[in-house]
C-alpha positions in Angstrom: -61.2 235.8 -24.2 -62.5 235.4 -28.0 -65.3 237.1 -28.9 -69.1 235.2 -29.1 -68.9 235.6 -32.3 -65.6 233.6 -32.5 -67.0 230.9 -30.2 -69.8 230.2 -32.2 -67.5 229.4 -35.0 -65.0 227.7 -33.4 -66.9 224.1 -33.5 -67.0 224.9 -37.8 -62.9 225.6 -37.7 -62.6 222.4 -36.0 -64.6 220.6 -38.3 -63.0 222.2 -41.3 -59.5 221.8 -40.3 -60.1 217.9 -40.0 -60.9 217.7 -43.5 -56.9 219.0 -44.1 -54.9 218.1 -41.3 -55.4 214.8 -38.8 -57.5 215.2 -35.8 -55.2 216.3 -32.7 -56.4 217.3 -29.2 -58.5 220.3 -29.0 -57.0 223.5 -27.4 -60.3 225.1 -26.4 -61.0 226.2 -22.7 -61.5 223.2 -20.2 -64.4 223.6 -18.2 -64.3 225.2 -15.0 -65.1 224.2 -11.8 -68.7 225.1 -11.1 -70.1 227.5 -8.8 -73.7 227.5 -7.3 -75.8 230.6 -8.2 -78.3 231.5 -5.4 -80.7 234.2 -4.6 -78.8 237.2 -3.5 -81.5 237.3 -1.2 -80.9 237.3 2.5 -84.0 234.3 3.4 -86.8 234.3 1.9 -87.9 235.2 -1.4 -90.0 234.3 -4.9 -88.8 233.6 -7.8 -90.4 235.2 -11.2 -93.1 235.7 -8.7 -96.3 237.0 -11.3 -95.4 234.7 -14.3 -93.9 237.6 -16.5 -89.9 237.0 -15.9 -88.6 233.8 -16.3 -85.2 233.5 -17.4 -86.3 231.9 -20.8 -87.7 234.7 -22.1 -86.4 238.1 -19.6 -84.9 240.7 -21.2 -80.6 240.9 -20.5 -80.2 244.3 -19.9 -76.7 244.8 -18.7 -73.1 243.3 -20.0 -69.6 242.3 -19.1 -66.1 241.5 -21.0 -68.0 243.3 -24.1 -70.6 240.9 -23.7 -74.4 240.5 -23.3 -75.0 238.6 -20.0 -76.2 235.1 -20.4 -79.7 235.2 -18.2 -81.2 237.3 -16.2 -84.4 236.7 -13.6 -86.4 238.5 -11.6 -86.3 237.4 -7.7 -88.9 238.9 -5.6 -89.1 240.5 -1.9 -90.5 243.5 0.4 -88.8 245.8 0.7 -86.1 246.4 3.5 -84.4 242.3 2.8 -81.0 242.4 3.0 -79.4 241.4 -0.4 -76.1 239.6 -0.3 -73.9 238.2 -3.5 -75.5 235.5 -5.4 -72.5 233.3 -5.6 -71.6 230.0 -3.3 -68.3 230.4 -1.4 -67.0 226.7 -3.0 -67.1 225.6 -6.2 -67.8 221.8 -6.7 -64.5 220.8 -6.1 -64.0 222.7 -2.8 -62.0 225.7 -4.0 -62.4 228.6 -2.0 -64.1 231.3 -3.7 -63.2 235.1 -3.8 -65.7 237.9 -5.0 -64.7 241.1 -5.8 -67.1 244.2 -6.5 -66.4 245.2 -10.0 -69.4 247.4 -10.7 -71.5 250.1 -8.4 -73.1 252.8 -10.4 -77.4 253.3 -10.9 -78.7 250.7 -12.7 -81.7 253.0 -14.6 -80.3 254.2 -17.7 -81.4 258.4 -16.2 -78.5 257.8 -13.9 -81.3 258.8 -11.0 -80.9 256.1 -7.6 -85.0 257.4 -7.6 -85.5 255.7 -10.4 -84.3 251.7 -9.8 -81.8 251.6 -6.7 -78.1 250.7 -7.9 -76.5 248.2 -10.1 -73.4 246.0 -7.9 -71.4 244.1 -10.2 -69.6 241.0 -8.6 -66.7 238.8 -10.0 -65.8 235.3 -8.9 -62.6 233.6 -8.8 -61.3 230.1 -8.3 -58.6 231.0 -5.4 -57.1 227.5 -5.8 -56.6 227.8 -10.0 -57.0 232.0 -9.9 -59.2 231.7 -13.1 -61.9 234.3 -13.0 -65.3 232.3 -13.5 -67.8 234.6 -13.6 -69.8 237.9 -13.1 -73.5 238.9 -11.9 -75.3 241.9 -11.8 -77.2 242.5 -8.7 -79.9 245.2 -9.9 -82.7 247.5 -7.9 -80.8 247.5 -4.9 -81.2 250.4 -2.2 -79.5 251.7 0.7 -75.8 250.8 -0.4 -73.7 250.4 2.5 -70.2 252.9 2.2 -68.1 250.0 2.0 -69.4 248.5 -0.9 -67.3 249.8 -3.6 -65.5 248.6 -6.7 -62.9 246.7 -5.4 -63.8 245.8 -2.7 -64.0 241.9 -1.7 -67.4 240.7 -0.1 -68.2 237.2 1.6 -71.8 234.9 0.9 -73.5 237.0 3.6 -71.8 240.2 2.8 -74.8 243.4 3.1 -75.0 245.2 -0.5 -78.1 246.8 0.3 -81.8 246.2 0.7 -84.7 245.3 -1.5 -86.4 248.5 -2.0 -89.4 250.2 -3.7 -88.6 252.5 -6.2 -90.8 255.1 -7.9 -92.7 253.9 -11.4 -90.8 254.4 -14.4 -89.4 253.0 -17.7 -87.2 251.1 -15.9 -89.2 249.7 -12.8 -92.4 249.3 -13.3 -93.9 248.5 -9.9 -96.8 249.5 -8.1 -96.6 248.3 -4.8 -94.4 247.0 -2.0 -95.4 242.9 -3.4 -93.7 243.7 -6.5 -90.1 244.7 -5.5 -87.6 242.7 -6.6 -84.0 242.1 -7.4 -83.0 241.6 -11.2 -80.6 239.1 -11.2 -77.7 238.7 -14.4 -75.2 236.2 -14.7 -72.3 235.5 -17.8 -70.1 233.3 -17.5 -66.5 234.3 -18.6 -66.0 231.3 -21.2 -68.7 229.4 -22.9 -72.8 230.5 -21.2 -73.7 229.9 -17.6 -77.0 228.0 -16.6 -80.2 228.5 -14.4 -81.9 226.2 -13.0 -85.8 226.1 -14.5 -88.5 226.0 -12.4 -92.2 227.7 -11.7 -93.4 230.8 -11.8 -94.1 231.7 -8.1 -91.7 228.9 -6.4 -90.5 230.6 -2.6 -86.9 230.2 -2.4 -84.5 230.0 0.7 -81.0 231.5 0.6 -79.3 227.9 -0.4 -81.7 227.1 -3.2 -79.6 226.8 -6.5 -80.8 228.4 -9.0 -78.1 228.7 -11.4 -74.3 227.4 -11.9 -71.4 229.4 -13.6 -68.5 227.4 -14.7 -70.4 225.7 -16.9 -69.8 225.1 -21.3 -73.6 225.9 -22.7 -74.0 226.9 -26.5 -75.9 229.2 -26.3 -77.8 232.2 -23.5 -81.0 231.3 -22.0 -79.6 227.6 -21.3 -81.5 225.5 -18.7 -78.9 223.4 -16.3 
């Protein structure tokens, strides 16, 4: 995959080679087939619950291919909700959807679980075309199941843990149960994924889009 960097310039290489040679059909990556992005949120849950995390302005913390993700969100719940993988199990065309684990470590830069639960990294592929579309982070997750392991493949409804309350630090500033949360990332693996805006405070279910992968925007942050 060409760097961002790259990417960005691409549309001025384009334009500048026109000038010298005639116009012939571009060679850049087709868009994908989209996937839905939901709450890796077993029922329930808030998204950007007090106002403070919207995806427009939410610090990206984590990255993937050697990349910066392109959003991230915080999506709120007790703790004790089971959290599941954010991605739908079809992408708009009907293609069957595989999702591998890719990433399990802590997700706090001290390496301590205490700290902010466990990072799960998840990667989705188009079985039908076997193009890899996409990765998410899954962050402040708690009481990891054994199985979940890089690797390993995991369904919609998959358990990678809980919700849980962590203690108060750098990394998860939280002082009581009503705050606990899962930080969400997503990057797409060409071009920038979307999310879908809307209010601070807005109660979810566990088939409300909230973001597509598979998707060509110029730039992170995008709105679908």
């Amino acid at each position: 995959m060409r760097s961002r960097f790259a990417r960005t310039l691409g549309a001025l290489a384009l334009v500048l080679g026109a000038l010298a040679v005639p116009a012939t059909p571009a060679a850049a990556h087709a868009t994908a087939d989209p996937i839905g992005i939901y709450p890796p949120i077993e029922g329930s849950s808030i998204w950007d619950k007090f106002g403070s995390t919207p995806p427009a302005s939410h610090h990206i913390v984590f990255g993937n291919w050697g990349y910066t993700n392109d959003w991230a969100v915080d999506i709120y719940r007790n703790p004790g909700a089971t959290v599941v993988s954010p991605f739908g199990s079809k992408t708009a065309a009907g293609h069957p959807v595989a999702v591998t684990v890719v990433t399990v470590r802590a997700g706090c830069a001290t390496g301590n679980l205490a700290d902010g639960g466990y990072r799960i990294g998840l990667e989705a592929r188009d079985t039908t075309t076997g193009e890899v579309i996409a990765r998410a982070d899954v962050m402040h997750v708690n009481n990891k199941p054994g199985g979940i392991v890089v690797g390993a493949s995991v369904g919609p409804w998959t358990k990678l843990g809980e919700t849980g309350r962590f203690r108060y630090s750098s990394c998860y500033q939280v002082n009581g149960d009503s705050g606990a949360h899962i930080h969400l990332e997503v990057i797409n693996q060409h071009r920038y994924s979307c999310y879908v805006k809307r209010a601070a405070g807005t109660t979810l279910t566990d088939e409300t889009v909230v973001g597509r992968v598979g998707t060509h925007y110029s730039g992170q942050r995008s709105a679908c």
